[in-house]
C-alpha positions in Angstrom: 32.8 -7.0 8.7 30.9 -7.8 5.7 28.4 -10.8 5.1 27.6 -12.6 2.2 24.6 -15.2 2.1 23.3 -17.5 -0.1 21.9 -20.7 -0.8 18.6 -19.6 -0.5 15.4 -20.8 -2.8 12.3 -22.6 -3.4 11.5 -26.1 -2.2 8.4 -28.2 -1.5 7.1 -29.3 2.2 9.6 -31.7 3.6 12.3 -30.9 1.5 15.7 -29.3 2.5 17.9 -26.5 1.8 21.3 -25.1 3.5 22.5 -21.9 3.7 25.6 -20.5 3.4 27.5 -17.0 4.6 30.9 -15.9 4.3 32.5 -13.3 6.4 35.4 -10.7 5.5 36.9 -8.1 6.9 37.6 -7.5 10.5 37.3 -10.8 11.5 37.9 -12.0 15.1 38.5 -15.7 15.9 35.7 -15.9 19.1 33.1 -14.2 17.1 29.2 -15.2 17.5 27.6 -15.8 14.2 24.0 -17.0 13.4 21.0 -16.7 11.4 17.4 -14.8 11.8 15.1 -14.5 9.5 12.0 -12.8 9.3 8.4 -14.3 8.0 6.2 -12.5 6.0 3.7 -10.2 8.0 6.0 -11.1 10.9 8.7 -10.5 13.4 12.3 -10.8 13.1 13.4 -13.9 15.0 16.5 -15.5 15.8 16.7 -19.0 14.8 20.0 -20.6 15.6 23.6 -19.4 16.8 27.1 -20.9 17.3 30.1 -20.5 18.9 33.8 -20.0 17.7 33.9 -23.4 19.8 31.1 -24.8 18.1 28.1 -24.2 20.6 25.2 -23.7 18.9 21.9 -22.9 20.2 18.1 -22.8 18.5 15.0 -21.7 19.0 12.4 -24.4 19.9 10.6 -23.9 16.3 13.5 -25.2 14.2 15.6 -27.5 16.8 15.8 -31.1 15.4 15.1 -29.8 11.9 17.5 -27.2 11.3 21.5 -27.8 12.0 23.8 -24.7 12.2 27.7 -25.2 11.7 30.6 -22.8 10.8 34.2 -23.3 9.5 36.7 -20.7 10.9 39.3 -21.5 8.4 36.7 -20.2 5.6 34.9 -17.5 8.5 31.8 -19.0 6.8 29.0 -20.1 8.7 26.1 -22.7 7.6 22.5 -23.8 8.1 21.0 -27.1 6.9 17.8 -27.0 6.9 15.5 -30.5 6.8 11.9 -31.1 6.6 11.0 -27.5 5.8 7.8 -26.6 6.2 5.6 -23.8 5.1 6.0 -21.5 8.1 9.8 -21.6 7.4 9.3 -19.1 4.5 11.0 -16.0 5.1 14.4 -13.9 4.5 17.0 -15.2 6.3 19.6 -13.2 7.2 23.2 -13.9 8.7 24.8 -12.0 11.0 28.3 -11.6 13.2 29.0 -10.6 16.5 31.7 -9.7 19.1 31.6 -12.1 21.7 31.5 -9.3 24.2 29.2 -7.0 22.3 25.4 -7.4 21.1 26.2 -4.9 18.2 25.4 -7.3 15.0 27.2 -7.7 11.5 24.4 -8.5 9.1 24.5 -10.1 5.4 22.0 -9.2 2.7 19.4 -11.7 3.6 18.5 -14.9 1.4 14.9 -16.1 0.6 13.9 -19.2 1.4 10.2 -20.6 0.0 8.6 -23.6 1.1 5.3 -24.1 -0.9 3.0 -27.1 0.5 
């Protein structure tokens, strides 16, 4: 499976950005796709996941702000992303999964700067 993202940039403190990353290859319908990203100086963290069904989850930092979505006609998933602040600057990076598997596809990574 291969991952492309993009969509990522600069933007002021309150502003909004969304993300976009295509899938090809060995694509499976039920596959788990999602975004981390990782913060200068700073962990790797997963931010938001979704479902072939459309079940998405976040973590608390980004829930309200930050909407993940996918179209499985176009294997592409998406994150909009709302009222960014500074502390959302990092890479963000997409990734795919087997349902059944924890083994992770992973796209290039995007940057994503949020000056204040």
């Amino acid at each position: 499976v291969q991952l492309q993202a993009s969509g990522g940039g600069w933007v002021q403190a309150g502003g909004s950005l969304r993300l976009s990353c295509a899938a090809s290859g060995n694509i499976r319908s039920n596959d788990v796709m999602g975004w981390y990203r990782l913060p200068p100086g700073k962990q790797r963290e997963l931010i938001a996941s979704i479902t072939s069904g459309g079940i998405a989850d976040y973590v608390d930092s980004v829930e309200g702000r930050f909407t993940i979505s996918r179209d499985n006609a176009k294997n592409t998933v998406y994150l909009q992303m709302i009222d960014l602040k500074p502390e959302d600057t990092a890479v963000y990076y997409c990734y795919s999964r087997r349902r059944s598997s924890s083994n992770r596809f992973w796209g290039q990574g995007t940057l994503v700067t949020v000056s204040s």
